[in-house]
Structure formats: structure tokens, C-alpha cells
KOLMAR-639699 format. One record per residue: x, y, z of N, C-alpha, C in turn; chain; residue number from 1. Coordinates in Angstrom, 2 decimals, padded with zeros to 5 digits, m for minus. Example, Ala and Ser with C-alpha at 12.3 -4.5 7.8 and 13.67 -1.06 7.14 Angstrom:
2
SITE  n_xx  n_yy  n_zz  ca_xx  ca_yy  ca_zz  c_xx  c_yy  c_zz  chaine  num
SITE  013.19  m005.69  007.80  012.30  m004.50  007.80  013.20  m003.30  007.80  A  1;
SITE  012.85  m002.25  007.08  013.67  m001.06  007.14  012.90  000.03  007.87  A  2;
% end
This chain:
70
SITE  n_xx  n_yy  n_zz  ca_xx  ca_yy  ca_zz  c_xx  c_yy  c_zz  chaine  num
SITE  m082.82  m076.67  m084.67  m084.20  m076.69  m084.18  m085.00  m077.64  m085.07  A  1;
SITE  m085.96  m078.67  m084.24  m086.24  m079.56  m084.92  m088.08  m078.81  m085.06  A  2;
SITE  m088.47  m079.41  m086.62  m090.11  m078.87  m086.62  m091.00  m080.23  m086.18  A  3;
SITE  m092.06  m079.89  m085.26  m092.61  m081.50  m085.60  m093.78  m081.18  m086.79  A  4;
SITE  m094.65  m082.28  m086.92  m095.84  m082.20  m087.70  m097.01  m082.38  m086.43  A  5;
SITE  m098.29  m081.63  m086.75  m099.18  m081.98  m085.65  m099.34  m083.13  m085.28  A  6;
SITE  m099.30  m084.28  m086.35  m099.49  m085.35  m085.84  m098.61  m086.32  m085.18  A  7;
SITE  m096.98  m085.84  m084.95  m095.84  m086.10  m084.20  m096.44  m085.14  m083.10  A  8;
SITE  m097.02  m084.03  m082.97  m096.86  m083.13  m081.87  m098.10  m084.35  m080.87  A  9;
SITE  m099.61  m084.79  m081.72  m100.16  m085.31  m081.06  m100.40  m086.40  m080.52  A  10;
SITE  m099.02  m087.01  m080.88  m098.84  m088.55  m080.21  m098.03  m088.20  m079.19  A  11;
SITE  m096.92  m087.13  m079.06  m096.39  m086.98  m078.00  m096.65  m086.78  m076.96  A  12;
SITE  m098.13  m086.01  m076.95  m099.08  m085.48  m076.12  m100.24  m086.20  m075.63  A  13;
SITE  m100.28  m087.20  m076.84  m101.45  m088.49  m076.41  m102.73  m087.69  m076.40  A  14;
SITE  m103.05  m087.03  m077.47  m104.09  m086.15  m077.60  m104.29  m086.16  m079.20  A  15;
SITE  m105.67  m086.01  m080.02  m106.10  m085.83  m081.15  m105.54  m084.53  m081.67  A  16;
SITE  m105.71  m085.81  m082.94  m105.15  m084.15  m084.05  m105.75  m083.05  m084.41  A  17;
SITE  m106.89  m083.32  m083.84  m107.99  m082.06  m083.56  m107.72  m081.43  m082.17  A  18;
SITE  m107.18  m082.13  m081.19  m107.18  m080.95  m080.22  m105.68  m080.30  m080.22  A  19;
SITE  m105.00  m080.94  m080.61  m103.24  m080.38  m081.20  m104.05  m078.58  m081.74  A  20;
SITE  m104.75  m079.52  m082.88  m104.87  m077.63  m084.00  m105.75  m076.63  m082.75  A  21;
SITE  m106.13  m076.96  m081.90  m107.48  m076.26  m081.31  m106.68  m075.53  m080.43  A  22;
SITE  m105.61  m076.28  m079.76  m104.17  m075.62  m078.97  m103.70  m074.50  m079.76  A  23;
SITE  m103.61  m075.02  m081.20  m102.66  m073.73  m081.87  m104.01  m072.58  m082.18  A  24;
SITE  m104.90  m073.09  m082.73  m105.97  m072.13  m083.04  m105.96  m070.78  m082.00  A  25;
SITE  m105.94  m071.58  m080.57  m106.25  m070.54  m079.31  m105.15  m070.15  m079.08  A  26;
SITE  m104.15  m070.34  m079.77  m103.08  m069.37  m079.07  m102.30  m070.55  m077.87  A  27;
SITE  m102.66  m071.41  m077.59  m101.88  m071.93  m076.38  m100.38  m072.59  m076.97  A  28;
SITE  m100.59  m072.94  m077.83  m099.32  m073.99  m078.59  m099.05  m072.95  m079.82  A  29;
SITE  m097.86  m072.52  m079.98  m096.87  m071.71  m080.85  m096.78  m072.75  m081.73  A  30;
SITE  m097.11  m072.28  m083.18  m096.59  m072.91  m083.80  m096.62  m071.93  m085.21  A  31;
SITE  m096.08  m072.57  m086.62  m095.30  m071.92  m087.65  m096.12  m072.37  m089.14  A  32;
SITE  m096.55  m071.59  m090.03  m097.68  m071.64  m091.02  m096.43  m072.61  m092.33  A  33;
SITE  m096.45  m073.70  m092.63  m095.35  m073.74  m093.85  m096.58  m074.14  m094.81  A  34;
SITE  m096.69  m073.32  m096.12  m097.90  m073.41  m097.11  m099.00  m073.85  m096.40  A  35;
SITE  m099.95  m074.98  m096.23  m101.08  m075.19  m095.71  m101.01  m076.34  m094.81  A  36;
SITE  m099.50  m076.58  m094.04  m099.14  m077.13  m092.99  m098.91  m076.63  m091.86  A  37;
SITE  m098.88  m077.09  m090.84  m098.45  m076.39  m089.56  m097.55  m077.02  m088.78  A  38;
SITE  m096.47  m076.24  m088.53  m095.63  m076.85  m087.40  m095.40  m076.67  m086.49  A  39;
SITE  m094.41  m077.67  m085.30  m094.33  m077.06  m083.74  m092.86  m077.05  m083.59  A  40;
SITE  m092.07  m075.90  m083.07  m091.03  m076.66  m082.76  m090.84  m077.56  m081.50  A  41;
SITE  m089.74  m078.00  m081.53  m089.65  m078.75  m080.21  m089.95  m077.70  m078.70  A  42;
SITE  m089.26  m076.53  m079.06  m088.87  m075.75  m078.16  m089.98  m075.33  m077.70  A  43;
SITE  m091.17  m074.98  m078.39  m092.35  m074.62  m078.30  m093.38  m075.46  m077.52  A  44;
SITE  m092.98  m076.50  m078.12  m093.42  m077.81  m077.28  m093.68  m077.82  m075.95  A  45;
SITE  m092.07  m077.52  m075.96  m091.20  m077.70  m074.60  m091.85  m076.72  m073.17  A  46;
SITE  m091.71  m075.61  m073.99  m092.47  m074.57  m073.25  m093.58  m074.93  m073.18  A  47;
SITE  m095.01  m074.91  m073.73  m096.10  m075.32  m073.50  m096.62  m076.21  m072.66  A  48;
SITE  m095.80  m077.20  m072.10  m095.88  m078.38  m071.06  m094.45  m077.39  m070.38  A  49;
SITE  m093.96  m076.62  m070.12  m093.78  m076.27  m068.74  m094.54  m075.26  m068.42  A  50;
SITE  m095.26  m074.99  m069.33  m096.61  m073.86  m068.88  m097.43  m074.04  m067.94  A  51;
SITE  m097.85  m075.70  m068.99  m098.90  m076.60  m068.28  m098.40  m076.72  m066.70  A  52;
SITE  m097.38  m077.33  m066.41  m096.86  m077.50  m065.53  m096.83  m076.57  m064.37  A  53;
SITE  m096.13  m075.69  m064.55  m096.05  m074.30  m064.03  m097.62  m073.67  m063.42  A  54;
SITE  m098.66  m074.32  m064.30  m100.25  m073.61  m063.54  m100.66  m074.88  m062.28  A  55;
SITE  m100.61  m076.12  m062.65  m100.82  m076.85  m061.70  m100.09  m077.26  m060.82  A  56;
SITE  m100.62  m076.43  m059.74  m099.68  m076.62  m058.12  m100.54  m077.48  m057.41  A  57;
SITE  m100.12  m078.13  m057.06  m100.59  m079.77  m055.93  m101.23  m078.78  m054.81  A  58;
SITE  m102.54  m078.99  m054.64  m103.13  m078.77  m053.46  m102.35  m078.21  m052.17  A  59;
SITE  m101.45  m079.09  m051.84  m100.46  m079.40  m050.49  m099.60  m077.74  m050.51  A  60;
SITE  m099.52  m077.21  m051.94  m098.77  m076.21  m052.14  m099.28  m074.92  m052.06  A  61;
SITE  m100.75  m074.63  m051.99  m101.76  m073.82  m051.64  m102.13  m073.54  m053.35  A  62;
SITE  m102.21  m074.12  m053.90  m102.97  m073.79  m055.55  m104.03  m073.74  m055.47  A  63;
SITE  m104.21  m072.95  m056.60  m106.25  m073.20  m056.84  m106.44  m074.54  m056.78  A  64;
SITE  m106.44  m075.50  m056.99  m107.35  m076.62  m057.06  m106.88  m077.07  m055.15  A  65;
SITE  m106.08  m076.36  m054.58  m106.79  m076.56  m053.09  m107.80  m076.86  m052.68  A  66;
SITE  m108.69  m077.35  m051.46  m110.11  m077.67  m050.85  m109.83  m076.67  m050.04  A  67;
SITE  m111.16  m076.13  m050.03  m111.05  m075.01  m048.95  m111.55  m075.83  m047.72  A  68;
SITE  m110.78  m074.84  m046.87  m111.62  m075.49  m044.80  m112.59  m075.64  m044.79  A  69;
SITE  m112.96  m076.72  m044.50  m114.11  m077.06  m044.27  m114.66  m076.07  m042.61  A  70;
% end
């Protein structure tokens, strides 16, 4: 199991290293306390973007972000 560093986690994500910690702060992104560092594993990662994934259903599929009938 590989650890990243937030700032490997937030280039992968194409997102600031402030919103990386704000992910872990809230609970959305798992990650692991080493002295006054923080890490992600991959796996954690991994999961978190099939989370993401997993909530946004394409309109066409009847998801919330559907348009309702006009």
C-alpha cells in the first residue's frame, strides 16, 4: 500500500492543497495522522473518486441533477 502526501494527493486531483486538507478535515477523504503530516492511501483515494462517481448520475439516468417536466 502506497501513502501519498497531500500535495501528490492534490495534483492528482487538480485541486489545492487547501481543499485536499478541507476533504480530510470533513471526513470526505480518509486519510492517516504520521507526526504532523498527513497521508492518503492510494486505496482511499481510489474510493473517494468512486464515491464521487457513484453520486453523479447523468440526468438521462433519472439523478438528482435531472430537469424536471417542464
Amino acid at each position: 500500500m502506497q501513502l501519498l502526501t497531500v500535495s501528490e494527493v492534490s495534483a492528482r486531483l487538480r485541486l489545492s492543497r487547501a481543499a485536499v486538507y478541507r476533504l480530510i478535515a470533513n471526513g470526505s477523504l480518509r486519510a492517516v495522522k504520521i507526526g504532523r503530516s498527513r497521508r492518503v492511501a492510494e486505496q482511499d483515494l481510489y474510493d473517494f473518486i468512486q464515491d464521487l462517481r457513484s453520486r453523479s448520475v447523468s440526468p438521462a439516468e433519472g439523478g438528482q441533477d435531472a430537469a424536471e417536466p417542464l
